[in-house]
C-alpha positions as CSV (number, residue, x, y, z in Angstrom):
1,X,62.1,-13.8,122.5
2,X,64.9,-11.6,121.0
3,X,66.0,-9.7,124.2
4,X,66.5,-12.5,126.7
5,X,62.8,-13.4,127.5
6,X,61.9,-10.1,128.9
7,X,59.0,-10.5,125.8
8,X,57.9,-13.3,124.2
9,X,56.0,-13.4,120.4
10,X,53.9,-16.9,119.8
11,X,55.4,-18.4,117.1
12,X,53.0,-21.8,116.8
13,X,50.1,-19.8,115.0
14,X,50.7,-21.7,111.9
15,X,50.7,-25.0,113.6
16,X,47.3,-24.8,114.3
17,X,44.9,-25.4,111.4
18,X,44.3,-26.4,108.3
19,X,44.5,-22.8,106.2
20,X,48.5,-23.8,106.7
21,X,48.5,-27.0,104.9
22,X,49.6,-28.8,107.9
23,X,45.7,-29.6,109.1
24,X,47.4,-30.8,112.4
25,X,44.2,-33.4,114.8
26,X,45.0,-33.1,117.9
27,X,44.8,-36.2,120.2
28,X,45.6,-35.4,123.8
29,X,48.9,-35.1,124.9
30,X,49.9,-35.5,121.2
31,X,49.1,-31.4,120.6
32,X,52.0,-30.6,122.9
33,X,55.4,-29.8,121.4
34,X,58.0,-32.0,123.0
35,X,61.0,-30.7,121.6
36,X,62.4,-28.0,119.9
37,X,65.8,-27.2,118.3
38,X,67.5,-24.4,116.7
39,X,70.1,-24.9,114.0
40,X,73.9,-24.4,115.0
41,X,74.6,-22.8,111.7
42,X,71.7,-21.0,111.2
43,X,69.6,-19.3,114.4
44,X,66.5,-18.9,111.8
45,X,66.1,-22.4,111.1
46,X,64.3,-24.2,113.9
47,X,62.8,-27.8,114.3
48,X,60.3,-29.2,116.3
49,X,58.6,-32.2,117.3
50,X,54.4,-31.8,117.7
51,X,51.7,-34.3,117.3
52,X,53.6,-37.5,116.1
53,X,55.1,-35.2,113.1
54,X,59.1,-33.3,112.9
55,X,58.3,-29.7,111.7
56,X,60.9,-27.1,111.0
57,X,60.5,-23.4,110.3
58,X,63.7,-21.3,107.9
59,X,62.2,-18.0,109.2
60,X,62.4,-17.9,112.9
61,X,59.4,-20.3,113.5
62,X,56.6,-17.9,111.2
63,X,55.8,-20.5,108.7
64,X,56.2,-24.2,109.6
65,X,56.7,-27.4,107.1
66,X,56.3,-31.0,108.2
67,X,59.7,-32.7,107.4
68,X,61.1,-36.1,108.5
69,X,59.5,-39.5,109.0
70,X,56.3,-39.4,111.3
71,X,54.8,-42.0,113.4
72,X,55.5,-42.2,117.3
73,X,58.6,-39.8,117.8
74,X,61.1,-39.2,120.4
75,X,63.7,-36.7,119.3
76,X,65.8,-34.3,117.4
77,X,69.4,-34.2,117.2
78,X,71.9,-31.7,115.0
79,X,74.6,-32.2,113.9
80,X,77.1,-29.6,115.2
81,X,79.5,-29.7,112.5
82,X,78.2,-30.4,109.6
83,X,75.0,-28.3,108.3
84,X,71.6,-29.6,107.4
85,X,72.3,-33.0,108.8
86,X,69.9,-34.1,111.5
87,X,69.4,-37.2,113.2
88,X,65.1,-38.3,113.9
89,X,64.6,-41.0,116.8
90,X,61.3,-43.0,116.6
91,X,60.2,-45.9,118.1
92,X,60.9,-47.9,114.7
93,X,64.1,-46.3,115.1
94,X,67.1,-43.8,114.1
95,X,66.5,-41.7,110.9
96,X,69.5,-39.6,109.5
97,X,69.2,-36.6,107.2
98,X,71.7,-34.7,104.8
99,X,69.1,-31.8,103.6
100,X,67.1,-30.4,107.0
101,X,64.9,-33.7,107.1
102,X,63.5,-33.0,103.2
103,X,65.1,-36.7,102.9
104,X,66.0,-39.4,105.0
105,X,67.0,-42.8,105.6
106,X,67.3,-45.5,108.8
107,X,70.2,-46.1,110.7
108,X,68.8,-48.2,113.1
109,X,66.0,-50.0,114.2
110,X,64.6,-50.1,117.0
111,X,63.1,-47.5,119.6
112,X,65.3,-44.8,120.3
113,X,64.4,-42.5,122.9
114,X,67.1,-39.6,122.5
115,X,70.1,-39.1,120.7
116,X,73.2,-36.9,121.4
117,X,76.5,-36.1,119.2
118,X,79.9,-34.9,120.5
119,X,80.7,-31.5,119.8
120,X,84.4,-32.5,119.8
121,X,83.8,-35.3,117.1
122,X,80.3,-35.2,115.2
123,X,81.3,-38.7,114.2
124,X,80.5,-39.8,117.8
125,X,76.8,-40.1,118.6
126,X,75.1,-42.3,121.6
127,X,71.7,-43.2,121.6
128,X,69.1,-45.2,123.9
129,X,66.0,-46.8,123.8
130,X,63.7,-48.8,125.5
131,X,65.9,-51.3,127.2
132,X,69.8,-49.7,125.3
133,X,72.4,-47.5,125.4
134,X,74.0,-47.5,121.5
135,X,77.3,-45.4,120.6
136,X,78.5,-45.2,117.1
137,X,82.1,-44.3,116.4
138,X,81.2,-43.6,112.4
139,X,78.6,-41.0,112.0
140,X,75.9,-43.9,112.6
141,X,77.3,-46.1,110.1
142,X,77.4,-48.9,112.5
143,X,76.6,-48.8,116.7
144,X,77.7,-51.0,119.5
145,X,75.5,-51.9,122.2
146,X,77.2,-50.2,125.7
147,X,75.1,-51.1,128.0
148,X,76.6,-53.1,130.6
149,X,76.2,-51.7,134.3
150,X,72.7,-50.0,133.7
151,X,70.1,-52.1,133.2
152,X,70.3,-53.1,137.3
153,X,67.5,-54.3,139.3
154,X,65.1,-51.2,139.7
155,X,65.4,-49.6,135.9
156,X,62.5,-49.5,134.0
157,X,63.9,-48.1,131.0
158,X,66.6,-45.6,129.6
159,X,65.5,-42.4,128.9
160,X,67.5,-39.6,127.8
161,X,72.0,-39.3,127.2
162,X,74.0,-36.4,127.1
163,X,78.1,-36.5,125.5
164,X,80.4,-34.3,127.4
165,X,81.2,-31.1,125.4
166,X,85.0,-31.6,125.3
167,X,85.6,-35.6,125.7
168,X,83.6,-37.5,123.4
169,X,84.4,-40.7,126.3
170,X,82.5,-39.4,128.3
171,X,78.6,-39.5,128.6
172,X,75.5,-39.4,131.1
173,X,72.6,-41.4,131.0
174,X,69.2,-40.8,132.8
175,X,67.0,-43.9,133.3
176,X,63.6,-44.1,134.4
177,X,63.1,-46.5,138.5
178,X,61.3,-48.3,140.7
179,X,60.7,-45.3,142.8
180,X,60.1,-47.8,146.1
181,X,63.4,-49.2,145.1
182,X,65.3,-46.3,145.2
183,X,67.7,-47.4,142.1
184,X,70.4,-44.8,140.7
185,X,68.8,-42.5,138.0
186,X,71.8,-41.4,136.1
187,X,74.8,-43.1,135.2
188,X,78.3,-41.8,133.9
189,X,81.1,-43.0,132.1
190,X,84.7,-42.3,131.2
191,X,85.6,-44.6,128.4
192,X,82.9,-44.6,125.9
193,X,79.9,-46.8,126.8
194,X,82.3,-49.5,128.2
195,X,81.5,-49.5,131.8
196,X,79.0,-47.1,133.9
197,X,78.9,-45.5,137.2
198,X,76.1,-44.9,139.5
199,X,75.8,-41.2,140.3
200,X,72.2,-41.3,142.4
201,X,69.8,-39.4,142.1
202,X,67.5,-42.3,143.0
203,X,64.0,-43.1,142.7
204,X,63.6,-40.6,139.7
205,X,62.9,-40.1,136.2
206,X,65.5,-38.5,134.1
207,X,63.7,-37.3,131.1
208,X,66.5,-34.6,130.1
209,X,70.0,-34.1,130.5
210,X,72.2,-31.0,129.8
């Protein structure tokens, strides 16, 4: 949409068969798109995560191009500083690219669930995956393991973090419960990973949070 939603034009024509050169099989839930980006720097480039496969789009979303590592994905995160370098989370791990996702490499491994960069300091990321919360004070060089005070009694698994716009200390993290034992769903906290507060929410799933 182009004038706030009023109208809407599909842009996922070219995502559908094999006349693209993407030939996407769907497979149940693994047609839907789970996530979707636009570039910082550049409100034509898009990405998107469909069918176990990172696409991204230079022309406002008409023509599509598979890009990134594939395999069971979680997330896309940009970097807000610096352009064409974007951050992949799979369950074999964290993958960082320098050139839109045309190359890559690992950063980590192990499952990562969602990934989220400071606007103050793009050098400051925090990640989490099955059974983590990970910070990285380097631009993903190297990460710490910040998860003391989450996994209580009652969480299942973390699910999605969120950096605070302005303070790159603080952070949010939405787990997924018990529901009959009423555990917090999202935790907060001021100094970096160190130590988390329960802020309720309980008995939920937090898959997103902004």
């Amino acid at each position: 949409s182009t004038d706030g939603g009023s109208t809407w034009v599909v842009l996922s024509d070219s995502l559908r068969g094999d006349e693209t050169g993407i030939g996407i099989v769907c497979q149940n839930w693994d047609c839907e798109t789970r996530d979707l980006r636009v570039d910082p720097f550049d409100r034509n480039v898009l990405y998107l995560r469909k069918n176990s496969f990172f696409f991204s789009s230079t022309d406002g979303g008409k023509q599509w191009h598979r890009v990134g590592p594939t395999g069971e994905l979680r997330t896309i995160a940009l970097d807000p500083s610096t352009p064409g370098t974007v951050y992949f989370g799979t369950v074999d791990g964290a993958f960082k690219s320098l050139d839109r996702g045309s190359t890559w490499h690992q950063v980590f491994s192990g499952t990562i669930n969602s990934i989220s960069i400071s606007p103050r300091d793009s050098q400051t990321l925090y990640a989490v995956g099955a059974r983590s919360v990970l910070r990285s004070g380097d631009g993903s060089q190297t990460w710490d393991e910040r998860s003391v005070g989450i996994l209580t009694a009652g969480v299942e698994a973390v699910v999605s973090i969120t950096v605070h716009p302005e303070d790159p200390q603080i952070a949010y993290v939405g787990v997924s419960v018990d529901r009959e034992t009423l555990t917090p769903s999202i935790y907060r906290t001021e100094d970096g990973g160190r130590s988390w507060e329960a802020m309720g929410l309980n008995g939920h799933i937090i898959r997103t949070l902004a």
